[in-house]
C-alpha positions in Angstrom: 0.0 0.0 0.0 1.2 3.4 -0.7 1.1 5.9 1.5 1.6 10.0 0.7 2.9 12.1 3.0 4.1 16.3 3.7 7.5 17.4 5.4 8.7 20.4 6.8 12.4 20.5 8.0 15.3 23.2 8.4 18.1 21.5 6.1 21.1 23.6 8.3 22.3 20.3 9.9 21.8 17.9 7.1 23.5 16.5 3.9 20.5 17.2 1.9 17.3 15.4 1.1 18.8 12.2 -0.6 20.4 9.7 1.6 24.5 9.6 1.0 27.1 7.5 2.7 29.1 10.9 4.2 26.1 12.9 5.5 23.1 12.5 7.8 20.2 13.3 5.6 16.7 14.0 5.9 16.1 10.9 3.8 18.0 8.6 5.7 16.0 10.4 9.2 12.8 9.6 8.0 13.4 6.6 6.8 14.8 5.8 9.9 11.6 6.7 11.8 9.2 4.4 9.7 10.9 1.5 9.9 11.3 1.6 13.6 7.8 2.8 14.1 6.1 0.0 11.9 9.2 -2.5 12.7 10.3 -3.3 8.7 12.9 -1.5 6.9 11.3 1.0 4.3 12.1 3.4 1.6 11.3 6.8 1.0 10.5 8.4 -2.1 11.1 12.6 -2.5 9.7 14.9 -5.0 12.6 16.2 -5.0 16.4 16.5 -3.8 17.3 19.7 -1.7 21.0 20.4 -1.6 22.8 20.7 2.1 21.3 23.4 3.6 18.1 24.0 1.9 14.8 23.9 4.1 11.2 23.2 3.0 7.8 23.8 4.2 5.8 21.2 1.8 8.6 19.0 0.1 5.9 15.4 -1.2 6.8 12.0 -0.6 5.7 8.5 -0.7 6.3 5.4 1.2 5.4 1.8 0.1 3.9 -0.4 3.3 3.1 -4.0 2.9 0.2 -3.6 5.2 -2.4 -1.1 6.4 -1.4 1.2 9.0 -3.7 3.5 11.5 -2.6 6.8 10.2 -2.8 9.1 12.8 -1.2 6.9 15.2 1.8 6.2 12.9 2.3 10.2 12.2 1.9 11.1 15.6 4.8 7.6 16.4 7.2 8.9 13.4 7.2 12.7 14.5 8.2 11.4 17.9 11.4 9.7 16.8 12.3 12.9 14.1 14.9 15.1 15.5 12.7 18.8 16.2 14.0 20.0 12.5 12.2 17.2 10.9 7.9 17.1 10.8 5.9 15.2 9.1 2.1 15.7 8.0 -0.6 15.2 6.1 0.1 11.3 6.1 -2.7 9.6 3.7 -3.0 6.3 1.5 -3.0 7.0 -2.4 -2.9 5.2 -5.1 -0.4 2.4 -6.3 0.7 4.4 -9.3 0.6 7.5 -7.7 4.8 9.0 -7.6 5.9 11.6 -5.2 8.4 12.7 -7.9 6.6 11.9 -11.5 3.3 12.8 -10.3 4.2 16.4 -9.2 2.8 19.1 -11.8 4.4 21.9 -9.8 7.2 22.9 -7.6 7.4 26.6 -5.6 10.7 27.8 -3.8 10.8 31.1 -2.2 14.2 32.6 -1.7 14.5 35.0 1.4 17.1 37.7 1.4 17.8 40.5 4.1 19.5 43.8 3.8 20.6 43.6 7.4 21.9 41.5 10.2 18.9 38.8 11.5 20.2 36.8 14.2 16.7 35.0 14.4 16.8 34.4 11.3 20.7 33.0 10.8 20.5 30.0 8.4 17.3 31.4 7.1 17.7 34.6 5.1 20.9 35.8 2.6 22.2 38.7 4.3 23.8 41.1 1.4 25.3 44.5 2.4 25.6 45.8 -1.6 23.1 48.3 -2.8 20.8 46.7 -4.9 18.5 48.2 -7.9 15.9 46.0 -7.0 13.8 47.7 -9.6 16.5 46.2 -12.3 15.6 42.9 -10.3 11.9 42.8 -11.1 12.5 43.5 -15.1 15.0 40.8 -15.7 12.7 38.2 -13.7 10.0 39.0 -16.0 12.5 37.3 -18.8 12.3 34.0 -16.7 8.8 33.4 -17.5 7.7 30.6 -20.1 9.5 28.3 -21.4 13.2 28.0 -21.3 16.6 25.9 -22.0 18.3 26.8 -18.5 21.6 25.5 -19.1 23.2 28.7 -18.0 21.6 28.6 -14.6 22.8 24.3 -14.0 25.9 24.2 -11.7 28.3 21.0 -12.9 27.4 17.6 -11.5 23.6 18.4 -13.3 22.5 14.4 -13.2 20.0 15.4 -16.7 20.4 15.7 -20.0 17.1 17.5 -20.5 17.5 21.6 -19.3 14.1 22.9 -20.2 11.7 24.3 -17.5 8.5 26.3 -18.0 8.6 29.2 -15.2 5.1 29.7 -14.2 5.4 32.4 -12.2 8.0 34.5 -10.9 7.7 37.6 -8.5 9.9 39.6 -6.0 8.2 41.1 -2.7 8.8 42.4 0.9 7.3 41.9 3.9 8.6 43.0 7.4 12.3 44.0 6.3 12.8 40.5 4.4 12.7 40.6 0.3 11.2 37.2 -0.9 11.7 35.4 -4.2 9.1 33.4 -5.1 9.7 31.2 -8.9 7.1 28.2 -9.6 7.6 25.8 -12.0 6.8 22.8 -13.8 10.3 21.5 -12.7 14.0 22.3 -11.5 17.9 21.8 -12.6 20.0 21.1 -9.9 20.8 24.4 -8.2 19.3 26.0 -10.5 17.1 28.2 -8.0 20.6 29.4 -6.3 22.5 30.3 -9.3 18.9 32.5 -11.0 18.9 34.0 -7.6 22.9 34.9 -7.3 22.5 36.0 -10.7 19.7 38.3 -10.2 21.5 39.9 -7.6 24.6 40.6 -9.1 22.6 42.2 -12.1 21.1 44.5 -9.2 24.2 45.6 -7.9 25.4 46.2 -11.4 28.4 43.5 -11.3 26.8 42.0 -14.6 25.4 44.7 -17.2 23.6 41.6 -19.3 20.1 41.1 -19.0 18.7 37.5 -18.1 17.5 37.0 -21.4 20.6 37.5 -22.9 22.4 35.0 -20.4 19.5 32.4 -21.5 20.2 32.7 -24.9 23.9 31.9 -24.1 23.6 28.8 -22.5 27.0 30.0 -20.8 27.0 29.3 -16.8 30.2 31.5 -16.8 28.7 34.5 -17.9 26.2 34.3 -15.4 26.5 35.4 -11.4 27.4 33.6 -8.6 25.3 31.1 -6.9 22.9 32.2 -3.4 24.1 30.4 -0.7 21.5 27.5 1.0 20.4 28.7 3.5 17.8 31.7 2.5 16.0 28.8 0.0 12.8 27.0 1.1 10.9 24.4 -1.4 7.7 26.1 -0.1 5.2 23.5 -2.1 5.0 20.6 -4.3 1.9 20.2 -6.2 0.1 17.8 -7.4 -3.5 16.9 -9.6 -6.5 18.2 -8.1 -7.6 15.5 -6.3 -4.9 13.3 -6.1 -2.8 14.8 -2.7 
């Protein structure tokens, strides 16, 4: 039986999402806490890999049980065993041929970036000193929507041949001293989120005079900014078919 399931975490003191032989990561935690809750060793299933560092507040996964479980009792067991970084919720069965990953239509990060020292926020925000033309920000996001080849913005080790997304939305706010960058999109390239976000930045400050556009059309990684650090980015939602999670 397949079971579908949220988590929320704050990725300072982990690896990242996938489970590697160096690293304690969130993968490895939670699979951890099923198998001793239901007493079988089990594997999890992400919608997706966050790098070291990198939170989220509604990353999707799945979790194949041989047997039927009474879900709230099982949730409630599993968050008792997860370190306090680590929640998980929204713990349902779903269909057999439903996939965390494959089934996703959507995925929403929102970058979090403060002009000024936050020490409750440390490991949460970018803190950048610079002057920024955020105005300058806001037109060159507008060149991120649609469809893309985003080769430019894929750090080396990329594990896919295939470097088109479709940006659904894309949009820069504020709220309470911290400037939020939210991008939505049918899919991601590995740190892809980070190096857009970098880039936009150092377009801001006027360190590079091209637009994004232009650094699309390129394909050219080098000619594009540097890449945020991890730990202002969130993977704020996954999303999946009405109806289905």
């Amino acid at each position: 039986m397949r079971y579908f399931f949220r988590v929320e975490y704050d990725g300072t003191e982990f690896g990242g999402w996938q489970r590697q032989p160096n690293a304690i990561s969130i993968q490895q935690k939670l699979e951890d806490a099923f198998s001793t809750v239901l007493r079988i060793p089990l594997k999890i299933t992400g919608a997706g890999r966050t790098d070291a560092g990198v939170h989220a507040a509604a990353q999707g996964a799945h979790i194949d049980i041989p047997k039927e479980i009474d879900i709230k009792k099982c949730e409630l067991s599993v968050n008792g065993l997860l370190p306090s970084s680590i929640s998980i919720y929204n713990l349902k069965q779903v269909d057999d041929s439903f996939h965390a990953r494959f089934s996703a239509v959507r995925r929403r990060y929102r970058y979090y970036i403060s002009k000024t020292k936050r020490p409750l926020l440390y490991k949460k925000v970018w803190v950048i000193h610079y002057t920024v033309d955020w105005n300058l920000v806001k037109t060159n996001i507008g060149y991120l929507l649609g469809s893309h080849d985003f080769s430019s913005f894929c750090s080396s080790g990329c594990g896919t041949g295939n470097m088109n997304c479709c940006i659904i939305n894309a949009e820069i706010a504020e709220r309470d001293g911290i400037t939020i960058f939210t991008i939505e999109a049918d899919r991601f390239i590995y740190k892809m989120v980070r190096s857009i976000t970098g880039t936009l930045i150092d377009i801001g400050r006027g360190f590079i005079t091209t637009d994004i556009n232009e650094l699309l059309v390129s394909k050219d990684r080098t000619r594009c900014g540097q890449t945020a650090p991890a730990s202002g980015l969130v993977l704020d939602y996954v999303s999946y078919p009405e109806g289905v999670c």
